[in-house]
KEFIVEX-283358 format. One record per residue: x, y, z of N, C-alpha, C, CB in turn. Coordinates in Angstrom, 3 decimals, padded with zeros to 6 digits, m for minus. Atoms other than C-alpha are relative to their C-alpha. Glycine has a CB too. Example, Ala and Ser with C-alpha at 12.3 -4.5 7.8 and 13.67 -1.06 7.14 Angstrom:
<neast:000.890 | nnorth:m001.190 | nup:000.000 | caeast:012.300 | canorth:m004.500 | caup:007.800 | ceast:000.900 | cnorth:001.200 | cup:000.000 | cbeast:m000.992 | cbnorth:000.027 | cbup:001.246> $
<neast:m000.820 | nnorth:m001.190 | nup:m000.060 | caeast:013.670 | canorth:m001.060 | caup:007.140 | ceast:m000.770 | cnorth:001.090 | cup:000.730 | cbeast:000.414 | cbnorth:000.462 | cbup:m001.415> $
END
This chain:
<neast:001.453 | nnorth:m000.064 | nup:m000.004 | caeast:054.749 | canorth:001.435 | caup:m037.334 | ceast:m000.418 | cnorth:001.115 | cup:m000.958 | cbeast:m000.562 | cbnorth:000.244 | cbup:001.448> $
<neast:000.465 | nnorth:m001.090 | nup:000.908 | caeast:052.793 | canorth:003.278 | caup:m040.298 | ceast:m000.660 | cnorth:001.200 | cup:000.945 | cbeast:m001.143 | cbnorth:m000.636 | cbup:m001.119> $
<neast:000.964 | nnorth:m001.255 | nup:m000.821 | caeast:051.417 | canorth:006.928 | caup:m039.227 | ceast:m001.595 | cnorth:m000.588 | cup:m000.122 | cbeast:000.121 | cbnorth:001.863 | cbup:m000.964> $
<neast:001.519 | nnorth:000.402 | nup:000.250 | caeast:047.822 | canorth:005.159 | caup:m040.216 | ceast:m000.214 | cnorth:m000.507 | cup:000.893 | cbeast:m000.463 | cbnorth:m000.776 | cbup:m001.022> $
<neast:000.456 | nnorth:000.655 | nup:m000.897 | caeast:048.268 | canorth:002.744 | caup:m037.669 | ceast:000.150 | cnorth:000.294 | cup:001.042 | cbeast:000.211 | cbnorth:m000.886 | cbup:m000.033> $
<neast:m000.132 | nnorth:m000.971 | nup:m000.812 | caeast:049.774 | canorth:005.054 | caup:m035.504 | ceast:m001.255 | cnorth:000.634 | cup:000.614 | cbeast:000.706 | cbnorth:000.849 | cbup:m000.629> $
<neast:001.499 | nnorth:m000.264 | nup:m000.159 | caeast:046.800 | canorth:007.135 | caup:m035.813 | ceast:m001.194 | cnorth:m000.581 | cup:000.586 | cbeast:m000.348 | cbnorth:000.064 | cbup:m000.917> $
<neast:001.285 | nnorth:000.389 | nup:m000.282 | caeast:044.139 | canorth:004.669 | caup:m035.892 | ceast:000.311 | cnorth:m000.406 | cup:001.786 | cbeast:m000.560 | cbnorth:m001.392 | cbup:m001.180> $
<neast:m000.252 | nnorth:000.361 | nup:m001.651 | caeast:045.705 | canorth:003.614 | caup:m031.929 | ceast:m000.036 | cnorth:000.748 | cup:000.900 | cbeast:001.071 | cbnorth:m000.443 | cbup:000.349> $
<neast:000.219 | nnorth:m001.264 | nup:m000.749 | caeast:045.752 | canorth:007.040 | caup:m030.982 | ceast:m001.214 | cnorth:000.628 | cup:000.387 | cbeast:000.523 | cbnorth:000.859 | cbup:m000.598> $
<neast:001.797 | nnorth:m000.337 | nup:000.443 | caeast:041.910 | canorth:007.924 | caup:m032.470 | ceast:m000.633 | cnorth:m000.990 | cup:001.224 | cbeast:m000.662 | cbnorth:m000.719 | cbup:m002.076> $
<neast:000.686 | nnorth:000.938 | nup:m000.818 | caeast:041.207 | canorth:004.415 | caup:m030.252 | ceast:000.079 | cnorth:000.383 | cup:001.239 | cbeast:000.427 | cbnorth:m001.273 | cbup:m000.096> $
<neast:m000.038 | nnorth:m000.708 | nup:m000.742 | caeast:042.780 | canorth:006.117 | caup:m027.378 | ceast:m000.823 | cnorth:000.895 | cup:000.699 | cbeast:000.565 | cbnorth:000.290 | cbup:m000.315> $
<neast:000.354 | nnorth:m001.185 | nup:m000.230 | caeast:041.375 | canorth:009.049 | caup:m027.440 | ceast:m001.767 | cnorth:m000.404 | cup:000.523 | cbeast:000.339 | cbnorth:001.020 | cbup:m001.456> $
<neast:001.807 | nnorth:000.157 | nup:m000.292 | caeast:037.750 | canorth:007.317 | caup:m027.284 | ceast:000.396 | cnorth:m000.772 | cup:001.089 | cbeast:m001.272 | cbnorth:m000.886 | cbup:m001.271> $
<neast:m000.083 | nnorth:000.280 | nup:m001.071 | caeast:038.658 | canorth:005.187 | caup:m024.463 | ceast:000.184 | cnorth:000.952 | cup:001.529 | cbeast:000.792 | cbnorth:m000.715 | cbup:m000.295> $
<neast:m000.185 | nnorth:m001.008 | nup:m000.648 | caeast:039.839 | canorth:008.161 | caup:m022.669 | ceast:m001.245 | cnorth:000.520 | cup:000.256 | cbeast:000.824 | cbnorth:000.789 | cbup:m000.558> $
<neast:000.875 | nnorth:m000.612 | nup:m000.609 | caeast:036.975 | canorth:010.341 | caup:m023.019 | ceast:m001.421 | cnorth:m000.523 | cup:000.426 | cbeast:m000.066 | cbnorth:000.917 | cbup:m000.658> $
<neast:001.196 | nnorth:000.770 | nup:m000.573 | caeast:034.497 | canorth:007.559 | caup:m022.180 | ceast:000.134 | cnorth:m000.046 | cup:001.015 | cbeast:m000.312 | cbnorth:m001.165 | cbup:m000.315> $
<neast:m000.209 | nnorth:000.213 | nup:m001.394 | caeast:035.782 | canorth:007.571 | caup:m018.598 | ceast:m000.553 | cnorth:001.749 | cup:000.727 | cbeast:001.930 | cbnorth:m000.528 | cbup:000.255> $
<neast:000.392 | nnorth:m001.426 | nup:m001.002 | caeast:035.156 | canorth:011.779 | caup:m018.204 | ceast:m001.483 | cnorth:000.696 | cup:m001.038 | cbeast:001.848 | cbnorth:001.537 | cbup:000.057> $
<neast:001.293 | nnorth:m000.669 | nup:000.884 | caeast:031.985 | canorth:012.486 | caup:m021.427 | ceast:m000.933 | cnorth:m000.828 | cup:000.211 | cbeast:000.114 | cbnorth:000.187 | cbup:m001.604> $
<neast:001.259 | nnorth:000.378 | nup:000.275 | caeast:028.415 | canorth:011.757 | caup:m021.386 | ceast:m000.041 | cnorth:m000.762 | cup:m001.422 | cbeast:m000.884 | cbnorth:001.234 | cbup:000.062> $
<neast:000.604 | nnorth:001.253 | nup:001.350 | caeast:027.594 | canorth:008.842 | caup:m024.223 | ceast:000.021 | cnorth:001.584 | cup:m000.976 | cbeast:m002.313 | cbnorth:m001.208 | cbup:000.304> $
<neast:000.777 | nnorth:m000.951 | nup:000.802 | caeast:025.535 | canorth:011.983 | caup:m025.839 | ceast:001.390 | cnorth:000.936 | cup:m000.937 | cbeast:m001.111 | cbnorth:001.106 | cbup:001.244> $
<neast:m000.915 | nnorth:m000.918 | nup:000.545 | caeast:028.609 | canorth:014.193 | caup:m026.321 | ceast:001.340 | cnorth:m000.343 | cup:m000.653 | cbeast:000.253 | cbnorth:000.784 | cbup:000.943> $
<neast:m001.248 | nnorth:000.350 | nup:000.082 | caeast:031.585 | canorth:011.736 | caup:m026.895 | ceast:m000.003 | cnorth:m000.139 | cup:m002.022 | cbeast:000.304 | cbnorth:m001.595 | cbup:001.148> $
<neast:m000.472 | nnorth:000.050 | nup:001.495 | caeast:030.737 | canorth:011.827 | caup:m030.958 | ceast:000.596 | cnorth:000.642 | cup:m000.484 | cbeast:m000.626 | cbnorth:000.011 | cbup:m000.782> $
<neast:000.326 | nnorth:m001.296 | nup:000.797 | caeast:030.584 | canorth:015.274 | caup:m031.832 | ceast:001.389 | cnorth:000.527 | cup:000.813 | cbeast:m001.795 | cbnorth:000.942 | cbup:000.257> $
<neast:m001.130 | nnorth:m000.631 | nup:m000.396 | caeast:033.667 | canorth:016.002 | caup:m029.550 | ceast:001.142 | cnorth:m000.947 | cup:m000.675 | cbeast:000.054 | cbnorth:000.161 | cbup:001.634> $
<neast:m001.203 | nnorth:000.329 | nup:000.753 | caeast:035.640 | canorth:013.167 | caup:m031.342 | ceast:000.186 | cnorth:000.407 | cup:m001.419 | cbeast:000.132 | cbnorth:m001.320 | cbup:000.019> $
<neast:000.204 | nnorth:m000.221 | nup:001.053 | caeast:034.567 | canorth:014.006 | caup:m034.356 | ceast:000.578 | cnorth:001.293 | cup:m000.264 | cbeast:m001.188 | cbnorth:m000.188 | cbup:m000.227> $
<neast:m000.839 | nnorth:m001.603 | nup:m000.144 | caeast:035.983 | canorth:017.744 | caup:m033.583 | ceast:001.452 | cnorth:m000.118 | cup:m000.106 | cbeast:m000.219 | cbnorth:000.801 | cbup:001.553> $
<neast:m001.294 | nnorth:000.489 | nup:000.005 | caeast:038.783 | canorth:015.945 | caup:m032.610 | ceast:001.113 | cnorth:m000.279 | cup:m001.132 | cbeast:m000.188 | cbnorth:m000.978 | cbup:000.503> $
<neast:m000.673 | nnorth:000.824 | nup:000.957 | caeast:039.724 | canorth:014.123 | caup:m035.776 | ceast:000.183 | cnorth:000.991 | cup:m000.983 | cbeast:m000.742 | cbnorth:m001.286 | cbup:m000.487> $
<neast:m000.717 | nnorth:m001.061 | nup:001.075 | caeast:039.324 | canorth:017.148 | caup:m037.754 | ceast:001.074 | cnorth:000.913 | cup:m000.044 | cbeast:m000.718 | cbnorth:000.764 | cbup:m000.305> $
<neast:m001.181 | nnorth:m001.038 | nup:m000.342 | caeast:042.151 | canorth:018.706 | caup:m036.358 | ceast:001.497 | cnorth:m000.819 | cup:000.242 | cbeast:m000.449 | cbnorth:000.901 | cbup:001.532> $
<neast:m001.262 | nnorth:000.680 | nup:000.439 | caeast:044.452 | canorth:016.234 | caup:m037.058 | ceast:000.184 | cnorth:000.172 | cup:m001.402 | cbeast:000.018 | cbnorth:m001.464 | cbup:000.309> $
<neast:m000.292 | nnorth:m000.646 | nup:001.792 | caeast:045.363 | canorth:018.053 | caup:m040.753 | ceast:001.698 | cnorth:000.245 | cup:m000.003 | cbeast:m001.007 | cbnorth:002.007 | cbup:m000.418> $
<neast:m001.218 | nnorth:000.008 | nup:m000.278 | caeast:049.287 | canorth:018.215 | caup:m039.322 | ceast:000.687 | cnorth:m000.842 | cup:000.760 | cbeast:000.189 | cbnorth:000.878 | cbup:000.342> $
<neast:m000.460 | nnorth:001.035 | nup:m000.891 | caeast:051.558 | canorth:015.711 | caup:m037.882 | ceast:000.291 | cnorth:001.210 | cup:001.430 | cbeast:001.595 | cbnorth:m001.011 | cbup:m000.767> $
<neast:000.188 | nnorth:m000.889 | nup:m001.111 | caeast:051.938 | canorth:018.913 | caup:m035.262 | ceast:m001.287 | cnorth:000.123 | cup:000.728 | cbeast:000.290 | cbnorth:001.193 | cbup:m000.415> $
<neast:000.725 | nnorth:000.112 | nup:m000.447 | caeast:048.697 | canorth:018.914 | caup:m034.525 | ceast:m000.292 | cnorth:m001.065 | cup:000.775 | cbeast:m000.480 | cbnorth:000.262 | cbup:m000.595> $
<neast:m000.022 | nnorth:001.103 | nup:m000.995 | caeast:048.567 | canorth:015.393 | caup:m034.035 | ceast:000.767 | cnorth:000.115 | cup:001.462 | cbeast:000.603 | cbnorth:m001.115 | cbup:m000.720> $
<neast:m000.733 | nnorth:000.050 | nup:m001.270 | caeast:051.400 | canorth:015.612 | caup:m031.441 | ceast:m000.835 | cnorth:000.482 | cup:000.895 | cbeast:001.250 | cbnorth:000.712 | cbup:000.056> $
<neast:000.407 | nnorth:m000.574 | nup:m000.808 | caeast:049.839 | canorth:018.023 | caup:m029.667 | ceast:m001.166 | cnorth:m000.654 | cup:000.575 | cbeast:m000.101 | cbnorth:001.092 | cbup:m000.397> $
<neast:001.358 | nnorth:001.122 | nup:m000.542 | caeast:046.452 | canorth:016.145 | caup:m029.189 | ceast:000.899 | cnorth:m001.019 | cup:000.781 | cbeast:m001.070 | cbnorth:m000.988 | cbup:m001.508> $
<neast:m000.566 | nnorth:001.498 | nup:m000.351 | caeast:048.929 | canorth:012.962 | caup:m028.400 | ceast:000.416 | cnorth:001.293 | cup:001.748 | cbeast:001.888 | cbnorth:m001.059 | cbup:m001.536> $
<neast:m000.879 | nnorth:m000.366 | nup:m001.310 | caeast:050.434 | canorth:015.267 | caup:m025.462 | ceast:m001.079 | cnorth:000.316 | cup:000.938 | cbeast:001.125 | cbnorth:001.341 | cbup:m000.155> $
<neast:000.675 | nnorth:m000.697 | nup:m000.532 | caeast:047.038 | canorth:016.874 | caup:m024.577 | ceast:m000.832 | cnorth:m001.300 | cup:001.333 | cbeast:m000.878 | cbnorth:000.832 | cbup:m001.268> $
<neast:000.664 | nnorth:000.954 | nup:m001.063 | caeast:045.627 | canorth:013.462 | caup:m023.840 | ceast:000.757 | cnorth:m001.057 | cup:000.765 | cbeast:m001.016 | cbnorth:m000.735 | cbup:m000.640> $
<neast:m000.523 | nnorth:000.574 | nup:m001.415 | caeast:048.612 | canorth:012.347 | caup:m021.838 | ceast:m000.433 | cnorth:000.766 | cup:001.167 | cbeast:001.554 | cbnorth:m000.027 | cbup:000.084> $
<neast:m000.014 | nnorth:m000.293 | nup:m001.074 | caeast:047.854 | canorth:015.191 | caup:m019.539 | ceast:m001.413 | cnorth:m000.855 | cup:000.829 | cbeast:000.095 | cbnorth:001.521 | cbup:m000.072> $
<neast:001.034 | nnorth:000.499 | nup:m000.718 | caeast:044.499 | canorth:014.250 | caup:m019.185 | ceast:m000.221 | cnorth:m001.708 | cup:000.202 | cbeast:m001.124 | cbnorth:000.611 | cbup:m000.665> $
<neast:m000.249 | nnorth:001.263 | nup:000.013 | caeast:045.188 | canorth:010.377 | caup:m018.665 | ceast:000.979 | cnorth:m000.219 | cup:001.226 | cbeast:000.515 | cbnorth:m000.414 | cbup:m001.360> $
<neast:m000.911 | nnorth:000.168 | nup:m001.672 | caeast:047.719 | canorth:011.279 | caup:m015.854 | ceast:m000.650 | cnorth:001.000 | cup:001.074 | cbeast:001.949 | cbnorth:000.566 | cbup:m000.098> $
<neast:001.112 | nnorth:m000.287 | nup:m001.456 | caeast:044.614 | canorth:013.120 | caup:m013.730 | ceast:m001.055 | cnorth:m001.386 | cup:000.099 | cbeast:m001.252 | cbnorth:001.744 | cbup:m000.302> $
<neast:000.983 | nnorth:000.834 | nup:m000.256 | caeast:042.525 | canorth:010.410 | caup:m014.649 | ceast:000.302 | cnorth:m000.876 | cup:001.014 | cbeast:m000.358 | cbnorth:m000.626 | cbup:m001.050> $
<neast:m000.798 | nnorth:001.404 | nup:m000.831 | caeast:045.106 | canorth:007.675 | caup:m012.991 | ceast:000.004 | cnorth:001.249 | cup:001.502 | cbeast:002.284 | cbnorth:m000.775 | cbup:m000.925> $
<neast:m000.352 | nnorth:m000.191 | nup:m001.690 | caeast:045.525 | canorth:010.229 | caup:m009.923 | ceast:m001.022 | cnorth:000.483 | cup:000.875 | cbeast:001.130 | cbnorth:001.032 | cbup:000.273> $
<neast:000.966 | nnorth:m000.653 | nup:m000.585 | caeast:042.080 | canorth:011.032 | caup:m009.424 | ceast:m000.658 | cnorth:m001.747 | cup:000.406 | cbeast:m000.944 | cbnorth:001.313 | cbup:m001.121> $
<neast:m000.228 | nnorth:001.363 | nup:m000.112 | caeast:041.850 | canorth:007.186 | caup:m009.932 | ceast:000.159 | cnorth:m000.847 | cup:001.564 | cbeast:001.230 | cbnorth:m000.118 | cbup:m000.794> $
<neast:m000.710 | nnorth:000.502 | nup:m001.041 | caeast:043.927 | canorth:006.364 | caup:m007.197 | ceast:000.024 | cnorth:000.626 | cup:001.430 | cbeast:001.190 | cbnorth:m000.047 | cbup:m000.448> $
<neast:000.922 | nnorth:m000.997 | nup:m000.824 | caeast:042.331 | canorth:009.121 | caup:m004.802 | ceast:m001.351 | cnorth:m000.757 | cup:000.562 | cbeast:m000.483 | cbnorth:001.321 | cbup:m001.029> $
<neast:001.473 | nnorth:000.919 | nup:000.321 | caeast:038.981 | canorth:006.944 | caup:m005.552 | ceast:000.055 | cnorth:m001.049 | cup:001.300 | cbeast:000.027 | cbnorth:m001.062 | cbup:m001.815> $
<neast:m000.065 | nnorth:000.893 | nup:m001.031 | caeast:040.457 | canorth:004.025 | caup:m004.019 | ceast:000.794 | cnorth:m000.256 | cup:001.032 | cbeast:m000.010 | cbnorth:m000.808 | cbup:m000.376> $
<neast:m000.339 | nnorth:000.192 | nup:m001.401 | caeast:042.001 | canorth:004.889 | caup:m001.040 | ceast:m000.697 | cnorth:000.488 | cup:001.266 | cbeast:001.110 | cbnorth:000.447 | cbup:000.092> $
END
């Protein structure tokens, strides 16, 4: 898989993600923060790891919800 398309699945991610915990209003200007700080494949990682953590409270706050 190219890093582009890599990327662009990750970037898609990342907005699916914070549509479940940001206000409409704020989810541009925080992705948009986002994307500029992908200037290193280190950086990337780190984002990639940041929004597993937050993706494994979402599922256990999730699953809290419906019991």
């Amino acid at each position: 898989m190219s890093n582009k398309k890599n990327r662009d699945e990750f970037n898609r991610e990342i907005v699916e993600t914070l549509q479940k915990i940001v206000h409409p209003k704020r989810l541009n200007r925080i992705y948009d923060r986002v994307i500029s700080y992908q200037k290193t494949q280190q950086q990337l990682d780190h984002q990639k790891y940041v929004l597993g953590v937050i993706q494994e409270y979402i599922k256990e706050i999730d699953g809290l919800l419906q019991e």
